[in-house]
N, C-alpha and C positions, 0 to 999 in steps of 0.2 A: 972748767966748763968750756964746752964751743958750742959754735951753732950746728945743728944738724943737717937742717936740709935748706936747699934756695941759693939766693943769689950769695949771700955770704957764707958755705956749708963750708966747716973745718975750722974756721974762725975762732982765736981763743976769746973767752968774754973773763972781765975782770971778778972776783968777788968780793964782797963786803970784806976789810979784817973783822977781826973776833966770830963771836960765837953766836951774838945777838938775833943774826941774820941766818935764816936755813935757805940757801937756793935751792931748787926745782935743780933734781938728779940730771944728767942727761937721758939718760934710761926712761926716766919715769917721763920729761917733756917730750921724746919721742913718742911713747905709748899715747899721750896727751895728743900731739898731733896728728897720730897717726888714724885718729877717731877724728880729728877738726880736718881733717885736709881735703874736703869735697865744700868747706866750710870759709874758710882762709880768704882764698883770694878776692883780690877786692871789697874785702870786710873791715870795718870797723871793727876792734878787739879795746879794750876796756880791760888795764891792767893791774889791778888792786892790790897794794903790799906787795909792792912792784918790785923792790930788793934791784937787785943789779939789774934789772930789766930783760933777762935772759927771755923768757915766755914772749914777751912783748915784741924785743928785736928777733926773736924765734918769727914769732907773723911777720915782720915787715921781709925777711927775708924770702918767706914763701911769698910773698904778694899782697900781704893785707895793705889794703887801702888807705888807713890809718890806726895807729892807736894812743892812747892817753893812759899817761903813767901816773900814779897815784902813790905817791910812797912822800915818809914826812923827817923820817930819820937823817943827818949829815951822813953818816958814814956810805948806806946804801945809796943816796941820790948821787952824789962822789964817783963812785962807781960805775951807776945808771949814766952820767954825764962822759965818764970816760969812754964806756963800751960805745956808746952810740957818736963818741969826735974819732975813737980810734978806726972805727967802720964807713967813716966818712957819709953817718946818715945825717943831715940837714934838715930836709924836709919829712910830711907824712906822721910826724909824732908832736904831741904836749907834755908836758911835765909839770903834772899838778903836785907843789912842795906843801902837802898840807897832810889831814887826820881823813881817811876813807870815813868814816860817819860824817864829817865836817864836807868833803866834798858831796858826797852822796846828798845829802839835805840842800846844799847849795843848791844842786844840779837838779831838785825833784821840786815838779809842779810845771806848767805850762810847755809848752812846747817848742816857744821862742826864747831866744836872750834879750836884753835890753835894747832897744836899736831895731827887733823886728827881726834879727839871723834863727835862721832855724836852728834846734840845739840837732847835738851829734845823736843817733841814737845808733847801739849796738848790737852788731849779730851775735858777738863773742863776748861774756865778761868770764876774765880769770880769776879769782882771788885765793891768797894763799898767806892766812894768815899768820904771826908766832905764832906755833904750837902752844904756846902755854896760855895764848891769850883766849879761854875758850871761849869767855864772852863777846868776841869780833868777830864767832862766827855766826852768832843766833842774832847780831844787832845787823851785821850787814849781807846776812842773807834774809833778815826781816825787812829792810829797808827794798831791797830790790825786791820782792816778791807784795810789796806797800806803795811805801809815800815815792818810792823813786825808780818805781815800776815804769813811767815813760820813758826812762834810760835807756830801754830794752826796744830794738827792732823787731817785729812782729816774724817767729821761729824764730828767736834769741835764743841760747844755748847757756848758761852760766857753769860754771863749774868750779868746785871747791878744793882744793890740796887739805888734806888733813893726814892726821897718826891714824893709820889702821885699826888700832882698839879702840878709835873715840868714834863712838855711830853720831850722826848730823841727823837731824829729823828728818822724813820724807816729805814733812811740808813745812812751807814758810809762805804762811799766805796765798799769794799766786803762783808759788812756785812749788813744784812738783820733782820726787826725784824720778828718774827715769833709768837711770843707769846708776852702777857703784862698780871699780874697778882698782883692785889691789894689787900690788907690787911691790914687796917687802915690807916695810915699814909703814910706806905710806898707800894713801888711799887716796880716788878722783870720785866726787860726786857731782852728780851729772845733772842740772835742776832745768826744766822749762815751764813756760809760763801755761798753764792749764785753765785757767778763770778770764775772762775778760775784766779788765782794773776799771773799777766805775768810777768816773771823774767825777 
């Protein structure tokens, strides 16, 4: 894998060993940028089943402003921790070690964190779950289109990695699909927030 485009382009990025882990093609994170890149800069991105964090360090290198990684597995945070010491990023990123449902519920309800800090919210959320896990994509594209719909900066963008033959609903609560774009294998679905979320 490398990075594509920005201040790091050509860069190799590590991958998880085994099998367990599918990264983001470079093929397909181009296509994927190449639709986010009026989108990017200076954003907030939000990166779900984060695996080696390629998508993630993909934004910080176009200019996002920050992102938060969300992945709970050793093998892939290993990697995630490598790519982003060997690229000398420091700042601009979190790395949430925990369950995407688990952070999602944390992170959903009010506006603030303890202490009065305003929470982060998102232009960009990616998420790109196992393949096989097809209930992590109806729970956490329900939670984001729900109870953790304040996550979302208002013209938030989400979008989902999935298998080409597996169709995602067009809706999930507040969220709306908008676009679907295929590329061998796999498939980007493209969801924004269509409903005002009544608190």
């Amino acid at each position: 894998m490398r990075i594509i485009a920005g201040l790091f382009r050509s860069r190799t990025l590590q991958a998880p060993a085994g099998l367990a882990t599918r990264p983001t093609t470079d093929r397909l994170r181009e296509t994927l940028f190449n639709v986010l890149a009026p989108r990017i800069q200076g954003a907030a991105l939000l990166d779900l089943y984060a695996g080696s964090g390629a998508v993630g360090i993909e934004a910080l290198s176009r200019g996002a402003a920050r992102v938060a990684f969300v992945e709970r597995a050793p093998a892939p945070l290993k990697a995630l921790a490598t790519n982003l010491e060997k690229l000398g990023i420091q700042t601009g990123f979190r790395i949430h070690a925990c369950a995407v449902g688990a952070f999602l519920r944390r992170s959903a309800g009010g506006s603030k964190l303890p202490g009065g800090k305003e929470k982060t919210r998102y232009e960009v959320v990616f998420l790109d779950p196992p393949y096989d896990a097809d209930e992590e994509y109806a729970t956490t594209l329900g939670l984001l289109g729900g109870a953790a719909a304040g996550l979302l900066a208002p013209g938030a963008v989400v979008i989902a990695e999935h298998r080409r033959k597996e169709s995602l609903e067009d809706r999930y609560g507040a969220l709306e699909r908008t676009r679907l774009l295929e590329q061998g294998d796999a498939a980007l679905s493209f969801y924004a927030v269509i409903d005002p979320v009544v608190k």
